[in-house]
C-alpha positions as CSV (number, residue, x, y, z in Angstrom):
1,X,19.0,67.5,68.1
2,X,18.0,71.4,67.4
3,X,15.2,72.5,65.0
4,X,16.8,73.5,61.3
5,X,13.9,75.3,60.9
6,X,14.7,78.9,60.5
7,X,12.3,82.3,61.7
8,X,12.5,85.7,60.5
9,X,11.0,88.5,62.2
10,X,7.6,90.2,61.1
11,X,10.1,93.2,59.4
12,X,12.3,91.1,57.9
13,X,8.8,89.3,56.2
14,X,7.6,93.1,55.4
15,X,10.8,94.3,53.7
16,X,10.9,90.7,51.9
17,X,7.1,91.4,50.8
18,X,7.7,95.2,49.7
19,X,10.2,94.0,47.3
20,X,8.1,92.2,45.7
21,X,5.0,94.0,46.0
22,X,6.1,98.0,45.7
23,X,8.7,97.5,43.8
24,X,7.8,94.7,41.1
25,X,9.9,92.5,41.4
26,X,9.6,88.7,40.8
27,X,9.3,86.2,43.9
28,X,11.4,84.3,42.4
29,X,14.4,86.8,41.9
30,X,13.5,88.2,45.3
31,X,13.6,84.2,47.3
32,X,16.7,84.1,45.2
33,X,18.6,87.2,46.6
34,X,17.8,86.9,50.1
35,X,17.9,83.0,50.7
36,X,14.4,82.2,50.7
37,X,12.4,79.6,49.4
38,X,9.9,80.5,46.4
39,X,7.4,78.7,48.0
40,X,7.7,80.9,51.4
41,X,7.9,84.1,49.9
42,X,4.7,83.2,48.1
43,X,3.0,82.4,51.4
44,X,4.3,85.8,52.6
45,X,3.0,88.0,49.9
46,X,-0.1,85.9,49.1
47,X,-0.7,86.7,53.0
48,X,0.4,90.2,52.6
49,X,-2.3,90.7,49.5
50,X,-5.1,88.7,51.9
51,X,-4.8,91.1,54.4
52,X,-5.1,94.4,52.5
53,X,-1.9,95.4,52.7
54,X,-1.3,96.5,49.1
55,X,-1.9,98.8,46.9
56,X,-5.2,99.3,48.9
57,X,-3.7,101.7,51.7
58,X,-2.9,104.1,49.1
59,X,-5.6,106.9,48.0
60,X,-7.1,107.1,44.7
61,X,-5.6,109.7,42.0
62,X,-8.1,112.2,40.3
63,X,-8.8,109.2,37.1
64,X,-9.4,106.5,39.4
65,X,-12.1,108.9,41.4
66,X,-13.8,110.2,38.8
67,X,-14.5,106.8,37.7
68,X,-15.5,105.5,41.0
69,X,-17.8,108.6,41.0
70,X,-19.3,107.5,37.2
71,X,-19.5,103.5,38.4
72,X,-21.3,104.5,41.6
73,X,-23.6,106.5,39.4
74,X,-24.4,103.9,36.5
75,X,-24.7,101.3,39.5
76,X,-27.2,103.7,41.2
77,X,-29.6,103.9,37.4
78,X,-29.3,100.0,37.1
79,X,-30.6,99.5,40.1
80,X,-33.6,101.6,39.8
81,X,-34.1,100.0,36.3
82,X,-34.3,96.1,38.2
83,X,-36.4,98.2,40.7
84,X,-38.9,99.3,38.0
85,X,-38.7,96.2,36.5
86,X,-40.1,94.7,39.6
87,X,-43.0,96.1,39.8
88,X,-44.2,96.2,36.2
89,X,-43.6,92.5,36.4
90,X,-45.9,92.6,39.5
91,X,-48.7,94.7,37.8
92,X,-48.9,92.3,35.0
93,X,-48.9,89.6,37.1
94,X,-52.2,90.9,38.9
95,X,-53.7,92.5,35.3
96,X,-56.7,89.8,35.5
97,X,-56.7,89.6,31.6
């Protein structure tokens, strides 16, 4: 007796996966319209997401920058803050009063 188990290609996954992922659609509508089970298009996109391959690839817009730019910036001053923080908590340590 033959395997019932069926395999798709790795394209037929991706196109599944960018139904789903680009264009928003649920899993469930998407398992529904190409003969999939729920569960296995789940595995595929949650796969998919695990790897990097969504919206990660695609480059930030002027908004998302500039706030990258202000985040990297108020990440930079809270980190000298826990730096100076440090070493005040040092010198009072050693303050033999």
């Amino acid at each position: 007796m033959g395997s019932t188990r069926r395999s798709f290609t790795p394209e037929y996954k991706a196109n599944a996966v960018s139904l789903v992922i680009d264009d928003g659609r649920a899993i469930a509508e998407v398992a529904r319209s190409i003969g999939v089970h729920e569960m296995t298009l789940g595995k595929w996109v949650k796969k998919s997401r695990d790897e990097g391959n969504g919206e990660s690839d695609r480059p930030l817009n002027e908004d998302e920058r500039a706030e990258l730019e202000r985040l990297r910036e108020e990440v930079k001053h809270a980190r000298m803050e826990a730096e100076f923080a440090k070493k005040v908590a040092t010198w009072f340590a050693k303050d033999p009063r």
